[in-house]
N, C-alpha and C positions, 0 to 999 in steps of 0.2 A: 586310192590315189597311187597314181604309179611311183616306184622307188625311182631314184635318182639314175641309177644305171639301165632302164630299162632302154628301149627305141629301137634303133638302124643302128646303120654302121657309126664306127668313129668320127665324132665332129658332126653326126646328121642324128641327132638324136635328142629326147627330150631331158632335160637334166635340172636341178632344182635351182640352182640360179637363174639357167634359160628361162624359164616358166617366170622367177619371180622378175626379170628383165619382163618378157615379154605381159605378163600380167600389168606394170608399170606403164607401158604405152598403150596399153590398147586402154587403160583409165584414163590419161591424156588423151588420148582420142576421142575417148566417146562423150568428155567434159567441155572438147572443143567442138562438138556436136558435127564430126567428119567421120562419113563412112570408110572400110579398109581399102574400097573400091579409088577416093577420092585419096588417102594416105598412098595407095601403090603410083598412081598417077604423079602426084608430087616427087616421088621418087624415080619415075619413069620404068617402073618395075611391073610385076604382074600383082593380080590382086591375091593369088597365090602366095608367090613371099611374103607380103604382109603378113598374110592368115597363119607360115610357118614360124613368122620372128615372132608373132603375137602370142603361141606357142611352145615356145622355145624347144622347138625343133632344128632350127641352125645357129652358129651363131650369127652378131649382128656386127655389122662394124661401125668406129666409129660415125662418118660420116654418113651414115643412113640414120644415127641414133643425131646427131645435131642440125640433121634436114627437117626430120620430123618433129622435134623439138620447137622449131621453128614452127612448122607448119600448124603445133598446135599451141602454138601463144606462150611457149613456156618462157619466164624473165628471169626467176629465178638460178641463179649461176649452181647452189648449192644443187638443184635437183640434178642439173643435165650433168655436173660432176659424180654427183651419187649413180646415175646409168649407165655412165661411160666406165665407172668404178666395176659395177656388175658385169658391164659384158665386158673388159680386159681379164679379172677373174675368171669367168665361163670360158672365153676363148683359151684361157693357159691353161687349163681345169682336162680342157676337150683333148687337146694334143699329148698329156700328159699319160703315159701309161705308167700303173704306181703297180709299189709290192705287194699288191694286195692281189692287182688280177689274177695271177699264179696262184692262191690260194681259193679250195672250198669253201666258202660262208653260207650261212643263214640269209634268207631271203632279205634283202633290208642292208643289209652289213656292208653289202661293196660301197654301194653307196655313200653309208653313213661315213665310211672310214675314208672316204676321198675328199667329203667333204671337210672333212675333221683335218685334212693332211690340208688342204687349201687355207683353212683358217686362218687367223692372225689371233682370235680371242674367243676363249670357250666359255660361258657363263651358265652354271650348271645347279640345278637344284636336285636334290638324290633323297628319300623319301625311306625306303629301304635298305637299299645298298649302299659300299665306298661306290666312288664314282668308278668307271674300268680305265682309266687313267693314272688309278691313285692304287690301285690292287694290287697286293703281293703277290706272287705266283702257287704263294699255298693257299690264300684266299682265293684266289682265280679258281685256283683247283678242286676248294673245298665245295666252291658255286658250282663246278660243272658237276661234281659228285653227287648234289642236292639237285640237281637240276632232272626229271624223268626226262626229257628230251635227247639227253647225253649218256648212253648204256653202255658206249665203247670206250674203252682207258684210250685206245688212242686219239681220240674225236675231242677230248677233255686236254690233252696234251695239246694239240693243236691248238685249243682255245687259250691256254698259256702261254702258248708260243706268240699269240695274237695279239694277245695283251701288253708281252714284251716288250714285243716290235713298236707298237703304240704309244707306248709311254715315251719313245726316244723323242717326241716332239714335245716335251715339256723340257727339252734339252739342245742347242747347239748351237749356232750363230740368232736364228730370228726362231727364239721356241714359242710356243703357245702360251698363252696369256690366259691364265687361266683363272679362276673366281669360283666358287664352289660353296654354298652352302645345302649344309646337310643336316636332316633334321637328326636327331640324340638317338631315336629307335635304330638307325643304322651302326651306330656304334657300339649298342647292349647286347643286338642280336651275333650271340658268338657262334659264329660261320666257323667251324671245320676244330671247333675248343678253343679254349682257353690260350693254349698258349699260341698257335694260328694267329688268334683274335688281337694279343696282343704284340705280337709281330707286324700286324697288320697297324695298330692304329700308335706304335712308333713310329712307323715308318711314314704316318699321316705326320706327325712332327715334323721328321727329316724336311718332308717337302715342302713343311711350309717356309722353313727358311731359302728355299726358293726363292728370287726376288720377281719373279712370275708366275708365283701361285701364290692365291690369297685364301685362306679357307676359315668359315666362320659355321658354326653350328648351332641349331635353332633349339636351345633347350625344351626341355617340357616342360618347364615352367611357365614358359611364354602364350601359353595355351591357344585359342584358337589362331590358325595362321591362314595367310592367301594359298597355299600350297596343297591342299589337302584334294586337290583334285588329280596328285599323280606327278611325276619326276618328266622333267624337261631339259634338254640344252639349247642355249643360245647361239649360234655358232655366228662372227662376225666378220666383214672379207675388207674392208675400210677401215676410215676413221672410225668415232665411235658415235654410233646410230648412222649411220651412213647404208650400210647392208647386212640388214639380221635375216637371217631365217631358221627359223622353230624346230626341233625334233623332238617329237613326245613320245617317249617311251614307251611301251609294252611288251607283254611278253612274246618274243622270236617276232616280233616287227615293231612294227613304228610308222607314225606319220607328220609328214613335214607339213609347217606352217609358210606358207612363203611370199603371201601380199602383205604388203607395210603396214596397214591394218592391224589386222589381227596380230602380226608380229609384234606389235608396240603395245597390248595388252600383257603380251607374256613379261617385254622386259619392264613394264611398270610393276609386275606381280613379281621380278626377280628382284628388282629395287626395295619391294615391301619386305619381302622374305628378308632380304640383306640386311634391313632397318632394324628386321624386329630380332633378328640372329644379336649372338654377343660376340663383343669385338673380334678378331685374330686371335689377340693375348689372351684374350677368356676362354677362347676356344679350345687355345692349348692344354690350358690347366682343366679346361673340362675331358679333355683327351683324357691327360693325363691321374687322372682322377679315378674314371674309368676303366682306366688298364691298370691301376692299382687295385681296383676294388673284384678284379677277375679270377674266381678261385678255379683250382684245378677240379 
């Protein structure tokens, strides 16, 4: 699957909301049983730009997104709100060049972190790891140290420095919204010692008196969970369920989930996680419990 930054030039390129816009009409389309040939004609367009909005290789604008709406029976007001939601995000998304281009990253990374900067809500299940939102800089650091990928101290600094930067969007006029359940093995495994460890999962307290971060931990008591197939984030550009699309984690990549579909398995399976996790307040005490019971 191609990363979100990948294509042509700026604005002419494929990017992960374009894709999940463009995957959106061309299922309207092919429901209203019209070929891209009969869609460009309605538009007075070529059958070319169809085939690149369908795509998401440019973006779309409104009024080609509520011609064709029309052309394929759509009556619903929520959906064509929900499209027009996607390609005003994609189009601001496109013109934007953020602080990240200026930096070296891992294959996957530019992408992910423009996406993450577009956001409005991050819903996030973490398996292993603190989420890299939620990271100290000695845990960042401890991760890059444990990491074989990273052999250069300065490459590891860098990644600190990344992390930093990152985290300012759980903070300022409109921060991230953020929701976070993580299962108990991310919090035993003491990344960089003891006392690292417990710097790290105070600082998990700190944040949750955030009034935009909510975080809940899945003990292991709770035994078998929806989650056991790997860490994921929700990343949300609307209202709420209006437009998700999926990042599944792996190691030095990742791949995006991005037709409504499948996207709406993930966030029924982060609903479940959330249900079976114990509340905020248990969370903490389960923190706190944990960083009590951490010997040198």
């Amino acid at each position: 699957m191609q990363s979100p930054g990948s294509g042509r030039s700026r604005g002419r390129e494929s990017t992960v909301l374009g894709r999940r816009l463009g995957g959106e009409l061309q299922r309207l389309r092919v429901a209203a049983g019209l070929t891209q040939q009969q869609a460009a004609e309605y538009l007075s367009a070529t059958a070319t730009k169809v085939v690149k909005m369908e795509s998401g290789w440019v973006p779309v604008r409104d009024p080609d997104i509520r011609a064709l709406c029309q052309l394929y029976g759509v009556t619903d007001g929520k959906v064509l709100a929900g499209l027009l939601d996607i390609a005003k995000t994609d189009r601001e998304r496109r013109k934007v060049r953020g602080w990240w281009e200026d930096r070296t990253l891992p294959n996957g990374q530019v992408g992910y972190i423009a996406m993450e900067d577009a956001a409005l809500r991050n819903r996030q299940w973490q398996v292993a790891l603190i989420p890299g939102l939620f990271q100290t800089a000695e845990y960042t650091r401890a991760l890059g140290v444990a990491d074989m990928f990273w052999d250069d101290p300065d490459q590891i600094e860098a990644l600190v420095a990344l992390r930093a930067r990152r985290r300012q969007r759980l903070h300022g006029e409109t921060p991230l919204q953020m929701h976070a359940v993580i299962w108990e093995a991310a919090l035993r495994q003491v990344m960089g010692g003891p006392t690292v460890m417990r710097g790290q999962l105070e600082h998990l307290r700190e944040l949750a008196e955030l009034p935009n971060v909510h975080i809940q931990v899945l003990p292991f008591r709770a035994g078998g969970h929806a989650g056991a197939g790997g860490p994921f984030n929700i990343l949300s550009f609307g209202e709420e369920g209006a437009v998700d699309v999926v990042h599944m984690d792996a190691p030095r990549a990742g791949a995006w989930v991005e037709d409504a579909e499948r996207s709406a398995v993930f966030v029924d399976m982060f609903n479940a996680l959330s249900r079976t996790a114990v509340s905020p307040y248990d969370s903490m005490q389960l923190i706190e419990g944990i960083a009590k019971g951490m010997s040198e």
